[in-house]
C-alpha positions as CSV (number, residue, x, y, z in Angstrom):
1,X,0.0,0.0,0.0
2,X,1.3,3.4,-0.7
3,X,1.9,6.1,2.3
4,X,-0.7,8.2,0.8
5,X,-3.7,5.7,0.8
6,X,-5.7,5.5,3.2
7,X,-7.6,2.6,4.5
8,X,-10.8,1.5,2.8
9,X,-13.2,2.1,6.0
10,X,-11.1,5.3,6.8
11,X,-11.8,6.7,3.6
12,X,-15.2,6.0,3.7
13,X,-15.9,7.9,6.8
14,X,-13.9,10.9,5.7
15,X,-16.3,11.0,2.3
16,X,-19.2,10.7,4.7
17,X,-18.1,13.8,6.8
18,X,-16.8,15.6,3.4
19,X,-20.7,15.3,1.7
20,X,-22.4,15.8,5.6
21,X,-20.1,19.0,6.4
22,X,-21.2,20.5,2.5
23,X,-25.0,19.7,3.3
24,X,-24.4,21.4,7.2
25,X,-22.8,24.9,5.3
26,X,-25.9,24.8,3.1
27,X,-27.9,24.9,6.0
28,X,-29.6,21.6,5.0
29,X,-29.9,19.5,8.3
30,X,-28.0,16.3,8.1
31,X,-26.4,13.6,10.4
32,X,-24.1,10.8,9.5
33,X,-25.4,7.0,10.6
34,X,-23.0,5.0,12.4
35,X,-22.1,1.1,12.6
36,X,-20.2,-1.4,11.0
37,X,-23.5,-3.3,9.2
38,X,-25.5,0.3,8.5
39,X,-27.8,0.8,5.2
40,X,-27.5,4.1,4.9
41,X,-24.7,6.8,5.2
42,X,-26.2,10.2,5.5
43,X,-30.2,11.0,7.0
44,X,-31.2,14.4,5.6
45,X,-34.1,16.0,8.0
46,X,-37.1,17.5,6.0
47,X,-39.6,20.0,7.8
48,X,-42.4,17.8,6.4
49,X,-41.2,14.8,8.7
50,X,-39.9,12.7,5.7
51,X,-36.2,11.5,5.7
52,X,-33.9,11.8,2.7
53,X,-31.5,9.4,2.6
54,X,-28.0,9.3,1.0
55,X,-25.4,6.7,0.2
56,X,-21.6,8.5,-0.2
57,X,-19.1,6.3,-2.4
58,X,-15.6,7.4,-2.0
59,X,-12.7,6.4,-3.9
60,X,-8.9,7.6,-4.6
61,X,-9.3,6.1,-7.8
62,X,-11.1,7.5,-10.9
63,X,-12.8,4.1,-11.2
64,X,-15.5,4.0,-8.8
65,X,-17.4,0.3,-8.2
66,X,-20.3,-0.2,-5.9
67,X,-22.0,-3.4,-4.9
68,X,-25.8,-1.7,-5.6
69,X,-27.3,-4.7,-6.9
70,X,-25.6,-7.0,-4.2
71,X,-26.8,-4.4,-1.5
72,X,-30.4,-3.8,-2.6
73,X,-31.5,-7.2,-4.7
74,X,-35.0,-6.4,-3.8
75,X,-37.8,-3.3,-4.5
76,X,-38.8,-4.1,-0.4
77,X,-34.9,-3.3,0.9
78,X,-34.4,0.6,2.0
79,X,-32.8,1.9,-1.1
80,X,-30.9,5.6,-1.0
81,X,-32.9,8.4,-2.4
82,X,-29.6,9.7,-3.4
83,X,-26.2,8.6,-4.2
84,X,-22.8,11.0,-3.6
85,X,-19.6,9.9,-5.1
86,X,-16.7,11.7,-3.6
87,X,-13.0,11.6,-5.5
88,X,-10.3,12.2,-2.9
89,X,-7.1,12.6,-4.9
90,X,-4.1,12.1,-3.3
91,X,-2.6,15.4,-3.7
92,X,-4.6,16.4,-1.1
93,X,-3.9,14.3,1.6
C-alpha cells in the first residue's frame, strides 16, 4: 500500500463527513449514521417529517465500483434516495 492511501473504512468515513459537512454549510440539516452493518450513510431531515436518505461512495481512484445490486437485490430493501460519489485525490492528503 502506498503512504498516501488511506484505509478502505477510513476513507469512507472521511467522504461521509466531506458530503455531511457541505449539506451542514448549506444549511440543509444532516447527520451521518453509524455502525459497521449500517444501510444508509447520511439521513437528511425534511420540515415535512420525511427522511432523505444518502449513500456516499468514496474512492482515490477514478474508477468508482459499488456493490448496488448486491446491496439492494429487492424493491422491499431501503434503497438511498440519493447517491454522492466523492473523489479524494491524493494530492490532497
Amino acid at each position: 500500500m502506498k503512504q498516501s492511501q488511506i484505509e478502505k473504512n477510513f476513507l469512507g468515513i472521511a467522504g461521509e463527513y466531506v458530503v455531511c459537512a457541505e449539506l451542514l454549510k448549506r444549511k440543509v440539516p444532516a447527520t451521518i449514521t453509524y455502525g459497521n452493518q449500517k444501510a444508509i450513510d447520511i439521513i437528511v431531515i425534511c420540515k415535512d417529517k420525511k427522511n432523505l436518505n444518502i449513500e456516499v461512495k468514496t474512492s482515490m481512484s477514478k474508477r468508482i465500483v459499488t456493490g448496488f445490486f448486491q446491496k439492494y437485490t429487492s424493491p422491499e430493501a431501503l434503497h438511498p434516495d440519493f447517491w454522492v460519489i466523492v473523489y479524494i485525490d491524493e494530492k490532497t492528503l
